[in-house]
N, C-alpha and C positions, 0 to 999 in steps of 0.2 A: 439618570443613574447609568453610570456605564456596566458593562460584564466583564469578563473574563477575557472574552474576543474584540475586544473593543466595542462592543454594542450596549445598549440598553437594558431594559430591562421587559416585559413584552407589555407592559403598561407603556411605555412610551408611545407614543405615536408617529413621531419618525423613523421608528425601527433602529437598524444597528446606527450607529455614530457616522455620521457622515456620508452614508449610503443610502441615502434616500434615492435617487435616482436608479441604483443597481436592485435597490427593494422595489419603484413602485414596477420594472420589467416583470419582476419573478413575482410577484403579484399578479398584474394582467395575464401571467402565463396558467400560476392555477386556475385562477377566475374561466379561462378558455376551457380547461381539463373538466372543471366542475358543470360546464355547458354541452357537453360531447362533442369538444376539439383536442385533436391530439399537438402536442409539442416537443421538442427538441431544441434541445440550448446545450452549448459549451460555453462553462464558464474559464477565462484563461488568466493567468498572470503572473508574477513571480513569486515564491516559494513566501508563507506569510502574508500576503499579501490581503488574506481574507476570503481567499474561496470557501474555506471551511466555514466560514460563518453565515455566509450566505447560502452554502447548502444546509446549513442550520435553520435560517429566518423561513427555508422553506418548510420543512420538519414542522415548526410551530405552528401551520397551518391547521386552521379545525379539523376533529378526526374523523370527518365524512371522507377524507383521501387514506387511500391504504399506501405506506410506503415500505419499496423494499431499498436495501442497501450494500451497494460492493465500494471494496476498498482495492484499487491497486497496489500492489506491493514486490518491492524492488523482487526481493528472491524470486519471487514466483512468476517472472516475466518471459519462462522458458517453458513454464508449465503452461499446455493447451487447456484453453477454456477455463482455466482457474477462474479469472474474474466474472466468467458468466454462470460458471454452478454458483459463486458465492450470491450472485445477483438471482437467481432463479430458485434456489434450493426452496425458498417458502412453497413455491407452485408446484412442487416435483407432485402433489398427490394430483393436479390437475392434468399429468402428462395423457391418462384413459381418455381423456377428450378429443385429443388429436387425431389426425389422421393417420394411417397405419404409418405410411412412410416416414412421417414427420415425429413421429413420437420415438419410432425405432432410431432416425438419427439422435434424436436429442438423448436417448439411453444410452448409446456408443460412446457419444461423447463424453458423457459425465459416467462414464465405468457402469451404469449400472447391466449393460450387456454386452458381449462379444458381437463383434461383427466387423466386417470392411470397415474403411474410414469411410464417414460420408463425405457426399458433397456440399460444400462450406454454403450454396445457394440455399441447399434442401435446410441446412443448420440454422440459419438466417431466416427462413420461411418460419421453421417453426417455433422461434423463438416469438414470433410475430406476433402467431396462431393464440402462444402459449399466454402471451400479456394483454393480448383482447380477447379470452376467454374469461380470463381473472377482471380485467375491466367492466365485464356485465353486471356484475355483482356493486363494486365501488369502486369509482377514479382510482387510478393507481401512477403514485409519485416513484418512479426509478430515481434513485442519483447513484452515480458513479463519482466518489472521493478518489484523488490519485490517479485520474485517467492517467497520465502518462506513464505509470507502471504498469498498466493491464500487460497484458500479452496479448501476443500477436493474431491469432486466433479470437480473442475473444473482441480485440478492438476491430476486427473484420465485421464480425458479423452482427453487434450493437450498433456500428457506423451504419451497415445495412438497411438497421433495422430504423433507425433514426430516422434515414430518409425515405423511407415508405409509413409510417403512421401518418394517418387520415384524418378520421371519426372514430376512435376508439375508448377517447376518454383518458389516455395515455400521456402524461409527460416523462421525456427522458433526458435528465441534466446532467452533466459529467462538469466533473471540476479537474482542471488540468493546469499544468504550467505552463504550457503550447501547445498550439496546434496541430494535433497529430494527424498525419495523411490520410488514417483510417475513418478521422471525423469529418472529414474536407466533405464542404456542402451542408454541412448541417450550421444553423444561426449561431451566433457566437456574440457572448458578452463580454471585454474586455477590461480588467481590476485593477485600476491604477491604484498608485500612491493615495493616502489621505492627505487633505489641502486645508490651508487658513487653519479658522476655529478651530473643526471637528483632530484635526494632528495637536495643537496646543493641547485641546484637554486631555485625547488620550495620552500624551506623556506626562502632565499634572497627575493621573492618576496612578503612574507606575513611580514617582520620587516624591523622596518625601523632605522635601526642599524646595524655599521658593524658587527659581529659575531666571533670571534674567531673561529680557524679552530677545536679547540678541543671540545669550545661548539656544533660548530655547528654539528660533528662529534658523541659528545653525544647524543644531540636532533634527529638527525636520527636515531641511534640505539636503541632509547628507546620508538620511535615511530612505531619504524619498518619499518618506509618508508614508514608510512599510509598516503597518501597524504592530505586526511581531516583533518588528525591531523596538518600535518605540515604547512597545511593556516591556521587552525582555534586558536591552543595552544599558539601560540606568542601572539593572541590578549589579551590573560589572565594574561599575566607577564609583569612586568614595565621594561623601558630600562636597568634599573640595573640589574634585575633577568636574563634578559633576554644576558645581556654583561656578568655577572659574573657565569651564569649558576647555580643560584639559581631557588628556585623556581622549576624547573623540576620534569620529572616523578620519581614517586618511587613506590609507588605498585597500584593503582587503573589501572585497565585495561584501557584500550587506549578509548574503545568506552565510558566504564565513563565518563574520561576525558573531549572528543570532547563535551558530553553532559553539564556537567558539564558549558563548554567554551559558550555553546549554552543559559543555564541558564543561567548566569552572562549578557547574551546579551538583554536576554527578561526583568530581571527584573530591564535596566537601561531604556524602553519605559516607555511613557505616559501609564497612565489606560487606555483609546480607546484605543489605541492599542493593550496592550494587555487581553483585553477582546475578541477582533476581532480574536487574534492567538487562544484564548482558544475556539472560537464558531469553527475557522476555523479545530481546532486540533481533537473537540468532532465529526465534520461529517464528515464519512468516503466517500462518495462517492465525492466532491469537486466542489459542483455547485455552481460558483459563485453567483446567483442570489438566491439560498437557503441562504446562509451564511448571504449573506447585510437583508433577511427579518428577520432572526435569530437578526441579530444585531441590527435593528432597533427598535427588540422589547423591548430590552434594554436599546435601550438610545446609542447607538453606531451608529456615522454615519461617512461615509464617508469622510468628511471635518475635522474632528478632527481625526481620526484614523490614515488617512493615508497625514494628515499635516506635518507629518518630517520622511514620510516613515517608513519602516518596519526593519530598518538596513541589508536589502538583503536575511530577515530570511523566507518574503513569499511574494509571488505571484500571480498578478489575470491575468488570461488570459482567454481561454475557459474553465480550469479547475484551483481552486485553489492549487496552489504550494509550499510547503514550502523547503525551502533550502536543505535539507537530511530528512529521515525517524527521526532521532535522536533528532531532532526536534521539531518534533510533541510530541515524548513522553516527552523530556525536559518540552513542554510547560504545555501539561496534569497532568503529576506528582507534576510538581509547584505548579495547581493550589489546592485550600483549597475544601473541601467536595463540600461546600455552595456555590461557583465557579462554579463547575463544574456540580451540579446539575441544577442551574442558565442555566447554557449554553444551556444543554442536552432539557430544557424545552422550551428554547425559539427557538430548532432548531426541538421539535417534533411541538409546533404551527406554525410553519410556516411550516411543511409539510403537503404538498394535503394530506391526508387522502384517497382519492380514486386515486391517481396516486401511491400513497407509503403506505401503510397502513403500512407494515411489516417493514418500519426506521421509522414510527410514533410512532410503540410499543417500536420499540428498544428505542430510546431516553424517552417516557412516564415511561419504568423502569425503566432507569437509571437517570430521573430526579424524583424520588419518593422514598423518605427516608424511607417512611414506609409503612402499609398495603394497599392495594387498590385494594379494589374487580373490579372495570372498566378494570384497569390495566393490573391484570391477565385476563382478558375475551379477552382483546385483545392479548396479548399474545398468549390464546391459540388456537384463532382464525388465528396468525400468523404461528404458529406449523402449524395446517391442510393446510395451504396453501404451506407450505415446503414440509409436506409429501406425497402432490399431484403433487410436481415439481420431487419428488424424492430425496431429501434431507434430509437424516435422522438424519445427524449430526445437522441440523441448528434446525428439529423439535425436536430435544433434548434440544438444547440449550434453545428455545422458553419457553418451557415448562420446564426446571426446573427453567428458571426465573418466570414463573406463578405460577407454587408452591412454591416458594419462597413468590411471595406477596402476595397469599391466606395463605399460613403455618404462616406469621406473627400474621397476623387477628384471625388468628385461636386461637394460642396460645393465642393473648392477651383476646380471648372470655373464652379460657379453665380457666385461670387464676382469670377469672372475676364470673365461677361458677365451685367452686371446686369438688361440691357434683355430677355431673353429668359425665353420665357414657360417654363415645363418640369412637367409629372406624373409620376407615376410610369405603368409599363405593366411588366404582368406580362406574362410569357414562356410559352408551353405547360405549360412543366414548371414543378409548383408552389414546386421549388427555385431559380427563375430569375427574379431583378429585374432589370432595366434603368432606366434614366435615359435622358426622353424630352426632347429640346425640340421 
């Protein structure tokens, strides 16, 4: 019986379709955890390709393993430590355990206290502390989905932390598309294509048409045996294309493609709906109850959005879902300026402002076409709060979008008086520009 992912069903015994070898690894790896060995895996390969599902087959494991779960995500790859509060926040009641120093940085970093930035060793130390504290109790399963979106910061000090577990009882497995320089040194499993049989059946199961053995033969070779490919690319060719072997790949790359198939899917929904994918697509963090106040301020509810379903593209549970990362960007890129500005705007009013200040600003810029002195102020109020966590990439980021919406205003003032002489002059604080005449 195949799934959804191209796998079985958990009654099978070979596990996912054609992964038996990639399953009996991650197998032997909890078996170690379940023994009081700790482990470290990167799983790597191209977009589809079934990392997702294999950090799934590990999920299914009996629930003597406690698992927690971070998702890398494109936006939030400026924000410091994003990926490791999302990965850590179960444990936040175990921080009294630590040692003073070590607990005080992990508080900085995740806002819960002011103070210097720490040092990213001391961050890494006690994130260490934090997941063999928790480990006494019961094996603890880390995966990181999306490694290659983490941020900068948080992929420092998880890399760290990878290559120092021991005896802890500990696995930590990230799923990535490549080899990111922050995981270098830690073991690494490689996701090819699906081969032979296990490719024929998965595409048997996505058409509903017999196949000739040469199309079908074609269609795996030209996909590679990307399993995404091979449920999603049939849905885009009519029974003819798909009998006579028209229609097929010819040069857009594969993960195109799947996007492409994922387009075609969104733009045959109702408008609610897909206003709901584009609110759900613009917030990165995936709170369902963010998302529905976002939508309502639209005009998007519930009862018409989700009245003939999503066609399988997204999902609400405790966190909003959508089918593959490929997805999300299908939906974004679709959307027109004036869309997506829309969206950006009605997910920064509906954020607490004192619970999130710092995605109020992010969505206030990117729902603002043009100059706004408010704008930039909270921006670079969001910077100081970065470069206090110790996040210098994201206080970069902060602040060149605030001189970005201060430099427009500017200019349109320069323009507006030519004869006037003007420099720049910094302000005390190094996040603070002004426009002088």
């Amino acid at each position: 019986m195949v799934g959804p992912d191209g796998g079985p069903g958990r009654g099978d015994e070979v596990g996912l379709l054609g992964r038996r070898v990639e399953c009996a690894v991650l197998d032997r790896l909890v078996d170690a955890v379940r023994t009081g060995e700790s482990r470290a895996l990167v799983i790597h390969g191209p977009p589809g390709i079934g990392k997702s599902a294999l950090l799934g087959h590990l999920t299914d494991s009996p629930g003597d393993l406690r698992v927690l779960r971070a998702v890398g995500i494109e936006s939030e790859m400026e924000l410091p430590f994003a990926t490791l509060h999302q990965l850590c926040v179960p444990l936040v009641d175990r921080l009294e355990n630590l040692p003073t120093p070590q607990r005080t940085a992990l508080e900085t970093v995740f806002g819960i206290r002011a103070g210097p930035p720490p040092d990213r060793f001391l961050v890494g130390m006690a994130v260490l502390s934090l997941l063999a504290d928790a480990s006494q109790k019961r094996p603890l399963l880390c995966l990181v989905d999306d490694a290659h979106w983490m941020d900068r910061a948080s992929a420092q000090v998880l890399g760290f932390v990878g290559r120092r577990l021991l005896a802890e009882s500990i696995a930590l497995v990230f799923g990535a598309r490549e080899r990111a320089p922050d995981l270098l040194g830690l073991p690494d499993l490689e996701v090819t294509g699906l081969r032979g049989p296990a490719a024929h059946t998965l595409l048997e199961t996505a058409t509903h048409t017999r196949l000739d053995h040469d199309i079908r033969s074609r269609f795996v070779a030209e996909t590679q045996g990307n399993p995404l490919a091979l449920l999603e690319l049939p849905r885009a060719l009519s029974v003819t294309q798909l009998a006579g072997g028209f229609g097929l790949l010819n040069t857009d790359t594969v993960p195109g493609l799947i996007e492409q198939s994922f387009l075609r899917r969104v733009e045959d929904l109702p408008e609610q709906t897909r206003l709901l994918l584009l609110i759900a697509a613009a917030d990165p963090v995936g709170d369902p109850a963010l998302v529905w106040r976002a939508a309502d301020r639209i005009g998007v509810t519930p009862e018409e959005a989700l009245a003939d379903g999503t066609d399988g593209l997204l999902s609400f549970d405790l966190r909003v879902t959508f089918r593959h990362p490929l997805v999300r960007s299908a939906v974004y890129r679709s959307a027109t300026e004036s869309e997506r500005r829309s969206a950006h705007l009605s997910l920064a009013e509906a954020t607490d402002p004192r619970a999130d200040p710092d995605g109020r600003a992010w969505h206030l810029a990117s729902a603002t076409a043009g100059p706004d002195e408010s704008v930039a102020a909270e921006l670079e109020r969001s910077a100081g709060r970065a470069q206090a966590r110790g996040g210098l990439a994201a206080a970069a980021a902060f602040l060149q979008l605030s001189v970005g919406k201060a430099a427009s205003r500017m200019f349109t003032a320069l323009h507006a008086r030519p004869s006037c002489t003007c420099r720049w002059v910094s302000g005390t604080s190094a996040s603070r520009h002004r426009w002088a005449s």
